[in-house]
C-alpha positions as CSV (number, residue, x, y, z in Angstrom):
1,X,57.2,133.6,108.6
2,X,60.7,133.0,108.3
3,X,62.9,134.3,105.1
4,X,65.4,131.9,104.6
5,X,67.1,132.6,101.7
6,X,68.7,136.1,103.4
7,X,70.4,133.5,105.6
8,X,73.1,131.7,103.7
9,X,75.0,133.1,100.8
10,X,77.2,131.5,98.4
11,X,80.5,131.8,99.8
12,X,78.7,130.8,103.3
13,X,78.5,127.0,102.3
14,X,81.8,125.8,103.5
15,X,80.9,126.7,106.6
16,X,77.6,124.9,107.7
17,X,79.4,122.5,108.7
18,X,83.2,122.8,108.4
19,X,85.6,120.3,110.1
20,X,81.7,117.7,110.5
21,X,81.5,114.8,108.5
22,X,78.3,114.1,108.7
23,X,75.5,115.6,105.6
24,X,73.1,116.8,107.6
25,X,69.2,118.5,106.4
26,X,65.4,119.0,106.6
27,X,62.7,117.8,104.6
28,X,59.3,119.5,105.1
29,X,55.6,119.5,104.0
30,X,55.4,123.2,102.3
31,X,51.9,123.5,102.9
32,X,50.9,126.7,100.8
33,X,53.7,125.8,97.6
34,X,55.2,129.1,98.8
35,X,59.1,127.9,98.4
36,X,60.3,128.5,95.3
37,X,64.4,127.5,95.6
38,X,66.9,126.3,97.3
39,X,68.1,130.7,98.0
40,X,64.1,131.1,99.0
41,X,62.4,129.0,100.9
42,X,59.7,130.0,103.1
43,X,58.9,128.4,106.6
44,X,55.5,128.9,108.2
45,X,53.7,128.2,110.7
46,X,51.7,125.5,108.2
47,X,54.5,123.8,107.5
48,X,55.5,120.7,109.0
49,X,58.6,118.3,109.3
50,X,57.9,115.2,106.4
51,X,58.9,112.1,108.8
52,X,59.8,108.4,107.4
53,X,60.9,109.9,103.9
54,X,64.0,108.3,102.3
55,X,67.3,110.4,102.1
56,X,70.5,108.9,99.8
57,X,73.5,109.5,99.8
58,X,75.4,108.4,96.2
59,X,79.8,108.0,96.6
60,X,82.2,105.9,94.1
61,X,82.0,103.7,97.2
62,X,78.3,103.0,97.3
63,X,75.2,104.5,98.7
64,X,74.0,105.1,101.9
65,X,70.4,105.6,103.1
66,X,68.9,107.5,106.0
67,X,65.3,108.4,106.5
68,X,64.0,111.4,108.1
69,X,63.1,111.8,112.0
70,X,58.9,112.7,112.5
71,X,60.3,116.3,112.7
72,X,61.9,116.2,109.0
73,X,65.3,116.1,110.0
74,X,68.0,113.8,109.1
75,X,71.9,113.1,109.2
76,X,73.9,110.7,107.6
77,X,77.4,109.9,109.0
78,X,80.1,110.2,109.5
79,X,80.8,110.5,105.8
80,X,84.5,109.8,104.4
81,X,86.4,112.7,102.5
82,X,85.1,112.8,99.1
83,X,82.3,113.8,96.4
84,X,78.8,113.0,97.0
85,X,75.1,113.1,95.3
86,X,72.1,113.6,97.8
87,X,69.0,112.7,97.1
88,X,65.4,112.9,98.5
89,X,62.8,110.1,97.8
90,X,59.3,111.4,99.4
91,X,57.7,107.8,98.2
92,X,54.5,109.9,97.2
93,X,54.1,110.7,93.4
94,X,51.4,113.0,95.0
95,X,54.6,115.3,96.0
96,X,56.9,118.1,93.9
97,X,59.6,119.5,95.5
98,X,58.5,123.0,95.6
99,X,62.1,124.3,96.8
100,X,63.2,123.1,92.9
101,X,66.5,121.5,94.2
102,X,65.6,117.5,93.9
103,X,66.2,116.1,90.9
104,X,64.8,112.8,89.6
105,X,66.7,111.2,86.4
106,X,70.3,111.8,88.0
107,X,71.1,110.1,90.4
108,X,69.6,107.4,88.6
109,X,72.1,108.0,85.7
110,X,75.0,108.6,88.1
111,X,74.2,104.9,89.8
112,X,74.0,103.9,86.0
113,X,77.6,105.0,85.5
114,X,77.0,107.7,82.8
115,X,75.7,111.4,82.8
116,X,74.7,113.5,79.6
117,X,75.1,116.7,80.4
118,X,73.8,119.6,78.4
119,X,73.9,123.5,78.6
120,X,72.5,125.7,75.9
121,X,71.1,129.1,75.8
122,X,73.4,132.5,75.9
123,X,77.0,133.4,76.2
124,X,77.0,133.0,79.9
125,X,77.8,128.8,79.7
126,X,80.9,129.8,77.1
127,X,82.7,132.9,78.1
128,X,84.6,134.3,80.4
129,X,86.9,132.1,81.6
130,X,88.8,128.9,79.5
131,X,86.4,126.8,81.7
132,X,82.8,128.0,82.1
133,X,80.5,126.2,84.3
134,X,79.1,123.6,82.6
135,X,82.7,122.1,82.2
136,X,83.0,122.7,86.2
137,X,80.0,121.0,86.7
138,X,81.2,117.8,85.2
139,X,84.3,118.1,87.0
140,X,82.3,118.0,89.9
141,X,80.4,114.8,88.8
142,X,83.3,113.1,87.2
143,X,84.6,111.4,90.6
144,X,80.7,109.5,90.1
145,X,80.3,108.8,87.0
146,X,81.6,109.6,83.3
147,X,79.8,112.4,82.1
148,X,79.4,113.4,78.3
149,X,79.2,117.1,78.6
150,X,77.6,118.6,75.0
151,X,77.4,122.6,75.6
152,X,75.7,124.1,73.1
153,X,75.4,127.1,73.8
154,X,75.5,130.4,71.3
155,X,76.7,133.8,72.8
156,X,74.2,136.7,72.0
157,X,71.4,134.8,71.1
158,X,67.6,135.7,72.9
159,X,64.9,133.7,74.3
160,X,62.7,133.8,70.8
161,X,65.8,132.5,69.0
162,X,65.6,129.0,71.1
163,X,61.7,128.9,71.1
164,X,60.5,125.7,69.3
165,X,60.6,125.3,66.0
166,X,63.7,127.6,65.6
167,X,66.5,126.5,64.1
168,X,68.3,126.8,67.1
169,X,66.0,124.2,69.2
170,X,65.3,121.9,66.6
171,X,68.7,121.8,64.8
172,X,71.1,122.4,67.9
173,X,69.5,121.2,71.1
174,X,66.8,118.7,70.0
175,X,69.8,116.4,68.9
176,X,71.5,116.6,72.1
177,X,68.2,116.2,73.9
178,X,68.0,112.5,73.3
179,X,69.9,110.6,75.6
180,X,70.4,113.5,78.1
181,X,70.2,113.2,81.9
182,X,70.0,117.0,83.2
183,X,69.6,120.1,80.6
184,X,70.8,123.7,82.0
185,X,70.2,127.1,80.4
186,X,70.3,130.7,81.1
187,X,68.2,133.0,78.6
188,X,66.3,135.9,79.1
189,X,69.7,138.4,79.6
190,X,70.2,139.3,75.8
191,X,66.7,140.4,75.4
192,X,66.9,142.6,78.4
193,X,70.3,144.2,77.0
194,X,68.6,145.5,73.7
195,X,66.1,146.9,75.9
196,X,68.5,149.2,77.9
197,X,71.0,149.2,75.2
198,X,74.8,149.8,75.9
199,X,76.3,152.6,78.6
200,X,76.8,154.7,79.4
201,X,72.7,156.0,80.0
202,X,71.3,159.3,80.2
203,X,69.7,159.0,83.8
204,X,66.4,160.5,82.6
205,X,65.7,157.9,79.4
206,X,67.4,155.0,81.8
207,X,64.5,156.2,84.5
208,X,62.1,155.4,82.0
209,X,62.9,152.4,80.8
210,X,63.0,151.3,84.2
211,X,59.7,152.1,84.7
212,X,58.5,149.6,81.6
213,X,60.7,147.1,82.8
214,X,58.4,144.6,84.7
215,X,55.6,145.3,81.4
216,X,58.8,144.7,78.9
217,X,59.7,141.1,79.9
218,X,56.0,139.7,80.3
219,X,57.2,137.9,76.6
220,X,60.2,137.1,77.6
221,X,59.0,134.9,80.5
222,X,56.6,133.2,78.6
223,X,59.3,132.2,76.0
224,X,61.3,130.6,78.9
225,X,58.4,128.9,80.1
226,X,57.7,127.7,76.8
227,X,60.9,126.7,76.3
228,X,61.3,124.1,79.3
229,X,57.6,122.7,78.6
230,X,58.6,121.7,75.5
231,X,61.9,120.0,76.5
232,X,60.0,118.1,79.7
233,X,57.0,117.3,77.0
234,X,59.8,115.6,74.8
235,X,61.9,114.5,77.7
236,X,59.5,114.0,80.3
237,X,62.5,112.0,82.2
238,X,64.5,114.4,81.5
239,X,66.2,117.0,85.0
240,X,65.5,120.9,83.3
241,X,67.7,123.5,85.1
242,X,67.1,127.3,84.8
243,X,69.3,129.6,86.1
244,X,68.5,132.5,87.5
245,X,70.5,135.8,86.9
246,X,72.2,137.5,89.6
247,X,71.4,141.2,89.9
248,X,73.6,142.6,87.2
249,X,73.2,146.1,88.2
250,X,74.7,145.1,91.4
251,X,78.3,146.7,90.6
252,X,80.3,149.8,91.4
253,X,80.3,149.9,87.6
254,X,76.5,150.3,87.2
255,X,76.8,152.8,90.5
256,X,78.9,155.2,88.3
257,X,77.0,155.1,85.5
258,X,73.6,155.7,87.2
259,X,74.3,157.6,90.7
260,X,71.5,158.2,92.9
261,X,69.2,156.3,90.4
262,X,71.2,153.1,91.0
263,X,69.5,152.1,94.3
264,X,66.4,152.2,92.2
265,X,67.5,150.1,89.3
266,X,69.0,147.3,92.0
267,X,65.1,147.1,93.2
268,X,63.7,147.4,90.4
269,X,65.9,144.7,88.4
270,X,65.9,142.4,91.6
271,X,62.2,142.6,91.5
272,X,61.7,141.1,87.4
273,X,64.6,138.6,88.4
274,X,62.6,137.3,91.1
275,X,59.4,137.2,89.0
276,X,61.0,135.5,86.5
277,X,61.8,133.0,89.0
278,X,58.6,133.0,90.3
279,X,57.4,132.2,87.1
280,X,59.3,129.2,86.4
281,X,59.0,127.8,89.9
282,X,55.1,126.9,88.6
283,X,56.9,124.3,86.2
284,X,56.7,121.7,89.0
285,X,59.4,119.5,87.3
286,X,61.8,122.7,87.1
287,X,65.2,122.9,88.6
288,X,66.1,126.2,89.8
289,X,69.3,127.5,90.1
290,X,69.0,131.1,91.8
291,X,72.0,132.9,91.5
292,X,70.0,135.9,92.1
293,X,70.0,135.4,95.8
294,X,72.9,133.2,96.0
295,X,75.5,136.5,95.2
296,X,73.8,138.4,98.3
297,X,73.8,142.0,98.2
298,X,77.0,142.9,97.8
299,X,78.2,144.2,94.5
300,X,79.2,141.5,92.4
301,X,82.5,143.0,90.6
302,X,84.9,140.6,91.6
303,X,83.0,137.8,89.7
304,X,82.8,139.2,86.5
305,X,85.0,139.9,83.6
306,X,82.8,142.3,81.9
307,X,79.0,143.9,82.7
308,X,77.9,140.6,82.7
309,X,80.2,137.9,82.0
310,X,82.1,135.5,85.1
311,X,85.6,135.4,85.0
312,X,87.1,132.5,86.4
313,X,85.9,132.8,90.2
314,X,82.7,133.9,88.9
315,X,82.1,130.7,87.2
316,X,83.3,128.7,90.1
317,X,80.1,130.0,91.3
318,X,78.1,129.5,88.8
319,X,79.2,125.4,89.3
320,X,79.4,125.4,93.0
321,X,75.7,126.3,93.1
322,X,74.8,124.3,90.0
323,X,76.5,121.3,91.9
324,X,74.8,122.2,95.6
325,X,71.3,122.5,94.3
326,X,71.5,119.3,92.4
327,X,72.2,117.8,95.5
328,X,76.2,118.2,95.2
329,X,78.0,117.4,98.6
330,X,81.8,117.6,99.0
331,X,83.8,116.6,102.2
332,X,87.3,117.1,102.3
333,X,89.6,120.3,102.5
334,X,86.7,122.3,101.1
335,X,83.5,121.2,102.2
336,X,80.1,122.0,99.6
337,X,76.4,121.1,100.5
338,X,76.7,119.5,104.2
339,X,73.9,121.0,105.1
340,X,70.4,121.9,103.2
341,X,66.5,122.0,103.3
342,X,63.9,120.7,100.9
343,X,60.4,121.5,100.7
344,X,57.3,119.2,98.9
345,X,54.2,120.4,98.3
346,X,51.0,118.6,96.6
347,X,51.1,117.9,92.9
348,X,48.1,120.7,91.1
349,X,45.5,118.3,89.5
350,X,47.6,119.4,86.3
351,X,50.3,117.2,87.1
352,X,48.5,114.2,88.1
């Protein structure tokens, strides 16, 4: 088995394929379902290359079509300088995209000329910077198509507070839900804060709230989950992003505060992230955006105004990633997204 997403980090995009101009990629069977993002995808022995499936390439110029090789590849060039939308059509409605990085309803709605954008959830999407990500995002969709952009989200607020029925979902975001093409939203990251409170942390109570961590958020995930199922069951057309978090305990800030016990809170808050995004990865329509592996292991102070807030370059990546795993390819001085993977896998009887 073969780990992929320890292989490319964020920053490593620009150079798949600097200086090329072609948008190159692999499409694959994923036998077992065992991808779960674009950051972590699994290749096994199982899995095999998905031949004859129907790549697209989206420009202000037009769109260009490819089709995969018998071993899954496939290349489309050479591509002019530019912004770009890829997208995978695997002409089976007895497929999902297990690697959660192919939306459905936009490209359709950027070849219709109009994208309605919406983020909601916590104060991640409106602080930080004077523009946060989801504004970055439609810059980076603007050269294709006029986007209406409708952030809504509300600093400090918690999973339960946007569960349906709240004010929140059925005052804020169900009125923005109606027209929209692709709905983002990061949650989850307030709740965990009035778990572990504010630092600085006496080692010994932080060791054992550590250790009730993974039971603690068992609600929390079921909120999120409940939260996009009732968006899709609304908006069944509708593209639902969740983003990830990065390891926030990944900073020479957290390191002082907690010492030798820091090591162990990276792990052990790595570990719910990535169950969290396990989690969600069984929503078969769900887009993930994993920022938790995209950052890498190094310590992420550089991106962040605060413990957990991006300032400016931090929300760059937020949108770079946001744009990439939509399918997001730029060619020019700075290249985005020339090269990627996608995994399908078979629809569970559920979906059918």
């Amino acid at each position: 088995m073969k780990k992929l997403s320890a292989l490319v980090c964020l920053f490593f995009i620009p150079a798949l394929a600097r200086g090329a101009d072609n948008v190159t990629g692999v499409v694959y069977f994923d036998t077992n379902g065992d991808s779960v993002s674009i950051r972590h995808q699994q290749e096994d022995r199982v899995d095999r290359g998905l031949g004859d499936t129907e790549v697209e390439l989206i420009g202000t110029s037009g769109t260009s079509h490819a089709w995969t090789t018998p071993s899954g590849n496939f290349s489309l060039d050479p591509v002019e300088n530019g912004t770009y939308l890829l997208t995978v059509t695997p002409g089976t409605n007895k497929l999902y995209c297990s690697s959660h990085n192919s939306p459905s309803r936009l490209p359709r709605a950027v070849e219709e000329g109009h994208v309605a954008l919406v983020a909601f959830g916590d104060s991640l999407a409106v602080v930080g910077s004077d523009e946060t990500f989801p504004a970055r995002v439609a810059d980076y969709l603007a050269p294709l198509a006029e986007v209406d952009l409708r952030n809504v989200a509300i600093g400090g607020s918690t999973a339960a507070q946007w569960l349906p029925g709240t004010p929140y979902f059925e005052d804020i975001l169900a009125p923005v839900l109606e027209d929209a093409d692709l709905v983002m939203f990061s949650l989850g990251g307030n709740d965990f804060g009035a778990y572990f409170g504010e630092p600085p942390y006496d080692k010994g109570e932080f060791a054992d709230l550590l250790a009730g961590f993974p039971a603690e958020y068992a609600e929390i995930k079921q909120d999120l989950v409940t939260i996009a199922d009732e968006i899709h069951r609304r908006h069944p057309d509708v593209d639902v992003a969740y983003i990830v978090y990065p390891n926030f305990v990944n900073t020479t800030v957290f390191e002082s505060y907690l010492g030798d016990l820091w090591p162990t809170a990276k792990k052990v808050v790595y570990g719910v992230f990535s169950d969290m995004r396990a989690e969600m990865a069984q929503l078969e329509y769900i887009i993930l955006i994993d920022m938790l592996d995209a950052l890498g292991t190094d310590p992420i102070d550089d991106l962040l105004v605060d413990a957990v807030h991006s300032n400016d370059e931090g929300h760059q990546a937020y949108a770079d990633e946001i744009f990439y795993t939509i399918g997001g390819v730029v060619v020019g001085d700075a290249h985005l997204g020339l090269d990627r993977m996608y995994g399908f896998a078979t629809v569970s009887e559920e979906g059918d």
